[in-house]
C-alpha positions in Angstrom: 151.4 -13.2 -97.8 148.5 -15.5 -97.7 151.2 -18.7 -98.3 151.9 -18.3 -94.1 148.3 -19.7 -93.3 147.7 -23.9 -93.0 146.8 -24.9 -96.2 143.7 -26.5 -94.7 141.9 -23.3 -93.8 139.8 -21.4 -96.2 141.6 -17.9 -96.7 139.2 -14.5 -97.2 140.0 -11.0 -97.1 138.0 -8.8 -96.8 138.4 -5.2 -96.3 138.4 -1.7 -97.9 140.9 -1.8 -100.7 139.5 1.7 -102.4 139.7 -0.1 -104.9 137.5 0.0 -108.5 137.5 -3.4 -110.2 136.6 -2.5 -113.2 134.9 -5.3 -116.5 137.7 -5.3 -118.4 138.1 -8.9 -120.3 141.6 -9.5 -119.3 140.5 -9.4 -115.7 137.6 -11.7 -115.9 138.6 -14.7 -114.5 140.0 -13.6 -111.5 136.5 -11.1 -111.1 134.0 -12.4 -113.4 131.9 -10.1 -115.2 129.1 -8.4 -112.1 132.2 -5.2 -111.4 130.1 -1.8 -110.5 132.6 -0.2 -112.9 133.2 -0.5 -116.3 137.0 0.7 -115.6 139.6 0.0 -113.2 141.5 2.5 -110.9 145.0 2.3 -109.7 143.8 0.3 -106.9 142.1 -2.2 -108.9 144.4 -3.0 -110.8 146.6 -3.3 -108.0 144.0 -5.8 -106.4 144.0 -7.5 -109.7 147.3 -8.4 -109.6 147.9 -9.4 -105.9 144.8 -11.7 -107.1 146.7 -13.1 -109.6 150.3 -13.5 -107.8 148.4 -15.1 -104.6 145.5 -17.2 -106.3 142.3 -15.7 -104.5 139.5 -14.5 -106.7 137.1 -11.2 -106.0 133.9 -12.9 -105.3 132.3 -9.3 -104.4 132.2 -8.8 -108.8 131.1 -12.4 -109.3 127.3 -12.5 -108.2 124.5 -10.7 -110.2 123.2 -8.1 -108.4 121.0 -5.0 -109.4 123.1 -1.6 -109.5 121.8 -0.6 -106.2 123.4 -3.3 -104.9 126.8 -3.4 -105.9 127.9 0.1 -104.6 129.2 -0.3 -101.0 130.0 3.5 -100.5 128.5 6.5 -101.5 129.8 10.4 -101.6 128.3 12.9 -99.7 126.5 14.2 -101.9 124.5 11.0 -102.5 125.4 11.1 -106.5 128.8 9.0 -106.3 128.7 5.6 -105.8 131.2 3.1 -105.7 132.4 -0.3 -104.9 135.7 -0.4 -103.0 134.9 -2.9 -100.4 136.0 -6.4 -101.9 135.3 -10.0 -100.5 138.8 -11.6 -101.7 138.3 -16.3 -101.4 141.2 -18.8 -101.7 140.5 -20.1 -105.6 140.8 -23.5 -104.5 138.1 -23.6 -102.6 135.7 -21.4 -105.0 134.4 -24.6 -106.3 134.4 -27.4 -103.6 132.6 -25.0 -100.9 131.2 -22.2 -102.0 129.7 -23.3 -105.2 127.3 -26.2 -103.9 
């Protein structure tokens, strides 16, 4: 999917995957270590591997940040929180632009 753009553009997705990325150590180099969640839903893991089959990392689980930071949706009931909104970047240009 993301092959059809010019090569010379950075690529980003962002959006609302519903998806938990969770800190599990075989996904760490396409998230990094900074996930909300300790576990992956079906959706992660979904994310995950379109990551992997496409080259773009999750840079949403890649910064510190405190707890209250990381949760970009929150039940009703104010007790559930979650990250599901993801910030997907092109890997080739994780370290020429944004890592300066």
């Amino acid at each position: 999917m993301l092959d059809y753009f010019p090569k010379y553009h950075i690529k980003m997705l962002l959006g609302d995957f519903k998806a938990k990325v969770g800190r599990e150590k075989i996904f760490k180099p396409t998230i990094g270590q900074e996930s909300h969640h300790q576990n992956s839903n079906d959706n992660g893991i979904k994310l995950v591997n379109f990551d992997t089959s496409q080259n773009p990392l999750v840079k949403s689980t890649m910064f510190p940040h405190w707890n209250i930071h990381k949760y970009t949706w929150t039940s009703p009931d104010g007790e559930t929180h979650n990250q599901i909104y993801h910030v997907l970047i092109d890997r080739r240009w994780h370290s020429s632009v944004l890592d300066v």
